[in-house]
C-alpha positions as CSV (number, residue, x, y, z in Angstrom):
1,X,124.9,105.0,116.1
2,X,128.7,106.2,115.1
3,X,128.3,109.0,112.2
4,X,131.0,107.2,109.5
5,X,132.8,109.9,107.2
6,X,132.9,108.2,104.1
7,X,134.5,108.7,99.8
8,X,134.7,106.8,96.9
9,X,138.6,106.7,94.9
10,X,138.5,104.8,92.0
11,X,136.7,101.5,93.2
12,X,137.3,101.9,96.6
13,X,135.8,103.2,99.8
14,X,137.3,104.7,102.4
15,X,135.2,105.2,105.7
16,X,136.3,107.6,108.8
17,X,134.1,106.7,112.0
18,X,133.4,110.1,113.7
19,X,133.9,108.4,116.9
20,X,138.1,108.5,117.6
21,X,140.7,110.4,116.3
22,X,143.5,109.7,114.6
23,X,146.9,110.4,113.9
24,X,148.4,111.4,110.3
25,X,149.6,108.1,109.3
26,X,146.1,106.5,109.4
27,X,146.1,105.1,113.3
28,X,142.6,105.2,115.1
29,X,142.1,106.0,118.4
30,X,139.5,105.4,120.5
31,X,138.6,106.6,124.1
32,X,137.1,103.9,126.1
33,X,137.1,104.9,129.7
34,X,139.2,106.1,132.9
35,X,142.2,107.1,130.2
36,X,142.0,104.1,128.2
37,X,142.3,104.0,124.4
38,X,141.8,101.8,121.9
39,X,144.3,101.3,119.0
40,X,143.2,100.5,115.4
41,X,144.1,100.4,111.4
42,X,142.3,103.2,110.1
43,X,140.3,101.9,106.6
44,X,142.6,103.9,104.2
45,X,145.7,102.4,105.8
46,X,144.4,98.8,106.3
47,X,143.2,98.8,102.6
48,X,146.6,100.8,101.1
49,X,148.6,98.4,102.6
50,X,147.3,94.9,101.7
51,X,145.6,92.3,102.8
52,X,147.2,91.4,106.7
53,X,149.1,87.8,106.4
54,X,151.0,88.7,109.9
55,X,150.6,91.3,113.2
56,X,152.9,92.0,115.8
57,X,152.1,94.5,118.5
58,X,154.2,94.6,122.2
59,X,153.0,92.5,124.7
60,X,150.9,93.2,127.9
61,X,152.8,95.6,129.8
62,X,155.5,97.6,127.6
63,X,155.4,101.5,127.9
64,X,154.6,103.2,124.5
65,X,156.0,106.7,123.6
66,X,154.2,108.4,121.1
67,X,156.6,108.1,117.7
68,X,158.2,104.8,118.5
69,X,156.9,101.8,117.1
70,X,154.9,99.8,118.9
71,X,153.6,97.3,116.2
72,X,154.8,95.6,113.2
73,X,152.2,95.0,110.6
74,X,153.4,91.8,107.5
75,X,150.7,92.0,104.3
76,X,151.0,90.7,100.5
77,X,152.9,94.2,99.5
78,X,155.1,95.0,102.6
79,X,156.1,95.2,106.2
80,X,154.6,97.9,107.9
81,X,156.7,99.5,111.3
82,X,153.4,101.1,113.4
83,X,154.5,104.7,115.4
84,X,152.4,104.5,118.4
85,X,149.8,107.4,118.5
86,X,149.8,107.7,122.2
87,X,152.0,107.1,124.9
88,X,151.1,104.7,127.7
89,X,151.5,100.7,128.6
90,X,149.7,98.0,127.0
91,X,146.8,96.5,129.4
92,X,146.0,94.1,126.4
93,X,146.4,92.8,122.6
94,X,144.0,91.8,120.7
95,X,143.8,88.2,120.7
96,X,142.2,87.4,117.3
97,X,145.7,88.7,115.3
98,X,147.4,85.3,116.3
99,X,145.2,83.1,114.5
100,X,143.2,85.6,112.7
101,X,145.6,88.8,111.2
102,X,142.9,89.3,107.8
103,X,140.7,90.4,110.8
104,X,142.0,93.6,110.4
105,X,141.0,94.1,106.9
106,X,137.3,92.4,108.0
107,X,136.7,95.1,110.6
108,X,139.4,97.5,111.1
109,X,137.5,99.8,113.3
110,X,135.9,96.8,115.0
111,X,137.3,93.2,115.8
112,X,140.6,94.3,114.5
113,X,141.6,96.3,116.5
114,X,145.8,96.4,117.7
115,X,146.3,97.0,121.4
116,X,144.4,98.3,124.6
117,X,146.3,101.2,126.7
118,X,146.2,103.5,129.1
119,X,147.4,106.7,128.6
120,X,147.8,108.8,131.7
121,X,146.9,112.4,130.3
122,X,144.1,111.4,127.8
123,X,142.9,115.3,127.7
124,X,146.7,116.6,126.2
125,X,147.2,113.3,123.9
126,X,143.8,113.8,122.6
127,X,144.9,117.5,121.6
128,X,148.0,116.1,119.9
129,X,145.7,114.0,117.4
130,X,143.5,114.6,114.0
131,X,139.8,114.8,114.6
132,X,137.7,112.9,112.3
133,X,136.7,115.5,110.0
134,X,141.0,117.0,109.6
135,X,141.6,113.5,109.3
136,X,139.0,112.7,106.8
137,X,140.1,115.7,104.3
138,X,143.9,114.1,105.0
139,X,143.3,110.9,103.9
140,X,141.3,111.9,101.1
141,X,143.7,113.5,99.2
142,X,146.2,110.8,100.0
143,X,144.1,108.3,98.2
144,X,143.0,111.2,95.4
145,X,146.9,111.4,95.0
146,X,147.9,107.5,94.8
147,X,144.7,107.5,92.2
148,X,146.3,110.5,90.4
149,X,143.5,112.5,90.1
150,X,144.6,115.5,92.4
């Protein structure tokens, strides 16, 4: 079982599986197999940002750079322009967004996931990102800050 990183702001809670990595804007991360990643709505971002009415992520196929957007996220406050955290192509998008987008509040490090890719040098990518634990302390003070009690 995944150890889940986890802190209470106000009346929310925030929860960091221990399992990816992530990068600073609150994208998860996930190694898979044979250099393919998994791409996800970290819990701080996914909750900060509204409840998801619309998602938009390239198709099957495009090439990601890490830095460019990749996906385009609508919710009840804003529209959100997602920086890939990776570079690679798109083997596949998660189906359930079309007809399901609030999935990614349900289960944002499960069945909501974004996109699957392959990246081809997982070991120097992987370098590039946060770690659970530097990303945890990252977004904890975010959310301390939006709560003003830092």
């Amino acid at each position: 079982m995944t150890e889940i990183l986890a802190t209470s702001v106000d009346k929310f809670t925030f929860k960091v599986p221990t399992d990816r990595f992530y990068n600073a804007e609150g994208l998860w991360v996930r190694f898979e197999q044979d250099g393919i990643v998994r791409l996800g709505l970290g819990d701080f971002l996914q909750q900060s940002s509204g409840d998801v009415a619309f998602a938009d992520v390239k198709p099957a196929g495009a090439v990601l750079e890490a830095g460019q957007p990749f996906a385009s996220i609508e919710t009840i406050k804003a529209t959100l322009e997602l920086e890939s955290p990776v570079p690679g192509t798109v083997l596949e998008v998660n189906p359930a967004m079309v007809s399901r987008p609030e999935i990614i509040n349900q289960d944002p490090y499960g069945d909501g996931w974004l996109a699957r890719v392959r990246v081809p040098d997982w070991e120097s990518v992987r370098d590039r990102l946060l770690d659970p634990k530097r990303y945890f302390d990252l977004m904890k003070g975010r959310a301390e800050e939006e709560a003003g009690k830092s």
